[in-house]
Structures are given as C-alpha cells and as structure tokens.
N, C-alpha and C positions, 0 to 999 in steps of 0.2 A: 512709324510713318505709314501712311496707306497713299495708294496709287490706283488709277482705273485703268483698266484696260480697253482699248475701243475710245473709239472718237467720230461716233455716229451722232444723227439726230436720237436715237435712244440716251446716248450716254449722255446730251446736255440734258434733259430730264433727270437722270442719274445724280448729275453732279449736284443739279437744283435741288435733290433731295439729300444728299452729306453733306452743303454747306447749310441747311435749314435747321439741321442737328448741331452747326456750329464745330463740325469734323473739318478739319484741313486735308487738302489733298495736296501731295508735292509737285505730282506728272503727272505725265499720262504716255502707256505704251502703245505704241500701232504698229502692224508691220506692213503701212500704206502712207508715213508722214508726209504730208501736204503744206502744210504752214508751220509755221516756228513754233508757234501756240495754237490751245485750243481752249477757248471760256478764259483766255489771261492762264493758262496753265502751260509750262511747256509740254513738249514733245520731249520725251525720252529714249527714242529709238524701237527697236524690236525688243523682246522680250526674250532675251538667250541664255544660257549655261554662264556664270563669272560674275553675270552682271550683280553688284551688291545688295539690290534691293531685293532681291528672289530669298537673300538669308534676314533681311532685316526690317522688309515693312509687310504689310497686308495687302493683297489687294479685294479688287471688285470686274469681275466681266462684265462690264457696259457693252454688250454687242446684243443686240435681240435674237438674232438667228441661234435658235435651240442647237442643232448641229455645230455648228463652229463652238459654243460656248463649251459644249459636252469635251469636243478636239484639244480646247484648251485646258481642261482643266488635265485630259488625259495623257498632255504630253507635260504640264509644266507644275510641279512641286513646289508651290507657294500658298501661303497660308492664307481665306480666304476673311470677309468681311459682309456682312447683312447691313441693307440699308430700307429702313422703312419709313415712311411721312410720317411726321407730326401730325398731319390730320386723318392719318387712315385708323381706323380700328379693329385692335387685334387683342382678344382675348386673352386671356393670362393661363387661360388652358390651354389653349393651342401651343404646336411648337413648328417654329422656322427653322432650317436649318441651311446652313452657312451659302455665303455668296448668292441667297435671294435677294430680290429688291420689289420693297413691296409701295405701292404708288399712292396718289393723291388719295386720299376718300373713298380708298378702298376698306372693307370689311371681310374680319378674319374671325368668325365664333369658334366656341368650345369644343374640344376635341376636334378640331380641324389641324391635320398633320402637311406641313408645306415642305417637302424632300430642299434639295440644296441646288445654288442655282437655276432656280425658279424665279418670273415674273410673273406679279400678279400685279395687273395693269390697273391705269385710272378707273374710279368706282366700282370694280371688279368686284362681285359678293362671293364668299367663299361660309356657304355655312355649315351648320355642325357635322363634325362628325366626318366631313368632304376630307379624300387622302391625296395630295397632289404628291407626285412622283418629279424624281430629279430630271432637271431641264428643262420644265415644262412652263406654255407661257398661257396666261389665262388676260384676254385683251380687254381695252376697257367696256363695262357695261357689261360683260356676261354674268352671268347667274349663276354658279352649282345651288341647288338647294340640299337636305340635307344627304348625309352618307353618298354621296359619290366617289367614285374611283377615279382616276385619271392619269392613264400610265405615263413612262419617262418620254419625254420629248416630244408630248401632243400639245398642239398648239389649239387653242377654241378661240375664237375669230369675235370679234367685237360684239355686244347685244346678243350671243348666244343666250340658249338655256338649257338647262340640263334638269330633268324636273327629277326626285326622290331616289336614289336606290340604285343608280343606274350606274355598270362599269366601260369605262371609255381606254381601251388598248392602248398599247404605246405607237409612239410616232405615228400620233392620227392628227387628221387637219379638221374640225370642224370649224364649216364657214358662217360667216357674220351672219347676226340673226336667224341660224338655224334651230328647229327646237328637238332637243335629243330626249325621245320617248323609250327606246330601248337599248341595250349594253350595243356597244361596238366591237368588233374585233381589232386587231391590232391595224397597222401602218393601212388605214381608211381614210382615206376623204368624205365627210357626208357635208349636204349641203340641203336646203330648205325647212320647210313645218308641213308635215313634219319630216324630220332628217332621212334622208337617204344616201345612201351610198353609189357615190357616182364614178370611183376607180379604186385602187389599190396603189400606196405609194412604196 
C-alpha cells in the first residue's frame, strides 16, 4: 500500500503523477488536516509511532519545502517510493534514488546521479554527467548542462542555468532565471546573469 505525505498544491501534481502510472494511493498524512479529503483521498491524521502503515505500506513526501521534507525523513522510519511521468525522459544510465519525484517533460541523461528525495520540476533538464544531491529541488525550466554538482538541499529557481562544470554548495537558493558562470559556495543566495551572490542563508 503506498501513501503521500503533504497535501499541498505540490502534492496534487504529485498524485497526478502516481495515478498516471496507474499506482493507487490509500491516504494521505498532514499534520495540518483541513477537510475530510483531499483529490477524493482521505486524510489519515498525523504521521506517529503505532500507526500501521509506517510497517506496511510506502510512502512519498509530497511537501516542496527541501527542509521540512529532509525533517521528515529524519524523524520517521518508513520505507520510501519514486514517482516519475510517463512523459519525462530519463536515461537508463542514470540513477534516482528513493522518494524523488521527477515531473512532466522533464529530462534525465546518462550518467546523471539524482540523490533521494529530490524534485526535479516540470521541463527541468538534467544533463550528463549532473550529480544532484538529497533534498534538493531543481524548478521548472532550469537547465544543468553537463557535469554539475549540486549539493543537498539547494533549491535553483525556475529558467535557471547552470552552464558546464560548475559546483553549486548545499542549501544554496539560486534565483529564477539566474545564470550560474562559476562554483558557489555552500548556504548562498545568488540571483541575476550573471549570478551573483546577494546574502548568505
């Protein structure tokens, strides 16, 4: 049995991508329940210690936020689920690993390594060689081209790019349409073309 976690505008994207696959979902957990249901799915409560499903189904982090999804995986011991479109393209040399969710018409080449618990958003290009680290979300329309780094929990903002070679630190925020010319260091903000570093987070 699989289950999503979250019940954001991310996760009805989410769901639209496991029932595309023809995967049943039972619930859904929040620890914010608002309405009975969500997408025709119920609410299941909070996510706690006893509960059954934590020994017996899969789930999926439907929450966007890099941070909170990292929190959860760090407190709760359940086995984890990958969800990718039918129309995105993903290499058979790459490897995803567990609880990413990979989007519409996005592209995943050869030797492209996708850590766990990663998003890699509508049309997102991900090409050779590119190592995306756990937690991290790559938004729709941005570009790695080849061999980039991209440490745990950086988020690259919509229409990014990131042109050849270049390594981008963890828990950095590069802003929508910025264009990344050289390595970042870790917990940065850069923003414009080309990117610059406008705080430290």
């Amino acid at each position: 049995m699989k289950y999503l976690f979250g019940a954001s505008g991310h996760a009805k994207v989410v769901l639209d991508i496991i029932e595309s696959k023809n995967i049943n979902i039972e619930g859904v957990f929040d620890d914010n329940k608002k309405d009975e249901c969500f997408q025709g799915l119920p609410f299941l409560g909070k996510l706690e210690s006893g509960n059954q499903a934590l020994n017996q189904g899969e789930f999926i982090i439907a929450i966007g936020n890099n941070k909170i999804r990292k929190e959860i995986v760090n407190n709760t011991n359940v086995k984890y689920f990958s969800a990718c479109h039918n129309n995105s393209f993903i290499s058979r040399f790459s490897k995803i690993e567990e609880g990413t969710v990979v989007m519409n018409n996005a592209t995943i080449n050869s030797g492209a390594k996708i850590g766990s618990h990663c998003i890699i958003n509508t049309a997102a290009v991900i090409e050779h060689d590119c190592v995306i680290e756990d937690f991290s979300h790559i938004s729709p329309n941005a570009t790695l081209t080849g061999n980039v780094k991209v440490g745990e929990g950086t988020h690259i903002g919509a229409g990014a790019i990131v042109i050849p070679n270049i390594t981008i630190g963890k828990w950095c925020v590069i802003g929508a349409g910025a264009v990344v010319l050289e390595n970042i260091p870790d917990n940065s903000v850069v923003v414009g073309n080309p990117a610059r570093i406008i705080k430290k987070v």
